[in-house]
C-alpha positions in Angstrom: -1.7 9.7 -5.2 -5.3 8.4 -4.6 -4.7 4.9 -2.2 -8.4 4.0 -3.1 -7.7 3.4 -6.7 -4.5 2.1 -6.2 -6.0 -0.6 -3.5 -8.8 -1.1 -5.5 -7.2 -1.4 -8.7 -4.9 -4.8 -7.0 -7.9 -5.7 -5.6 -6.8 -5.4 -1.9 -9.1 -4.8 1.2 -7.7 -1.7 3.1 -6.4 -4.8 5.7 -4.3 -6.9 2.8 -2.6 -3.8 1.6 -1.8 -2.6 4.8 -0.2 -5.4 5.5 1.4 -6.3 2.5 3.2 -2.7 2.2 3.6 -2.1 5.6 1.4 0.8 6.3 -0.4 1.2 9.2 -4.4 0.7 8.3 -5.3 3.6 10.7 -3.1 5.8 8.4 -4.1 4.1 4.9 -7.9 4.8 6.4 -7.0 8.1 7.2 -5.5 9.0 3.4 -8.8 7.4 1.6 -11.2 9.5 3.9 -9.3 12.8 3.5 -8.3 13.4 7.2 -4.8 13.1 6.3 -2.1 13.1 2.8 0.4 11.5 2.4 4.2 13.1 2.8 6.4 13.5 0.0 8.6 10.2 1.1 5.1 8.2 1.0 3.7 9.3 -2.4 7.4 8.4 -3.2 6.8 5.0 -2.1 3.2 5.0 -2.7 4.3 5.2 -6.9 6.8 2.2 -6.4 4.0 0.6 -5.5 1.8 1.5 -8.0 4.4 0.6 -10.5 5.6 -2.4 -9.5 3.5 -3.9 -6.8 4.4 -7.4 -6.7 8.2 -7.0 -6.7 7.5 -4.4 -3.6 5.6 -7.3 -1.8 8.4 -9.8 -2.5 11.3 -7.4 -1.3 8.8 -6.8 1.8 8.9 -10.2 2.5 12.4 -12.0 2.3 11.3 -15.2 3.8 9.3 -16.5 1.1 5.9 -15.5 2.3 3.1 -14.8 -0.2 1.9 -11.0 0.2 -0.9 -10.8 1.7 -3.9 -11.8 -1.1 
């Protein structure tokens, strides 16, 4: 699972996707630059994500808030 493209592609900043998925940016910076890959559980998550990214943003956020833009 490649973050960059999947970031990119919803036209995040490393920051808004962090945040809207719940990832630490430290780790999301760390997958994109190679230092680190992503366990099985995260690519898991990681292709929920990628198919579905706006329901995953509503289910992370009960209370109504927009996801991070």
């Amino acid at each position: 699972m490649n973050t960059y493209k999947l970031r990119s592609r919803l036209g995040l900043t490393q920051e808004a996707f962090a945040q809207t998925y719940r990832i630490p940016v430290g780790t999301l910076r760390d997958w994109e630059q190679g230092r680190k890959m992503p366990d099985a559980p995260t690519r898991a998550y990681l292709m929920v994500i990628e198919k579905n990214p706006e329901m995953v943003a509503v289910w992370l956020n009960p209370g109504g808030l927009e996801p991070a833009a």
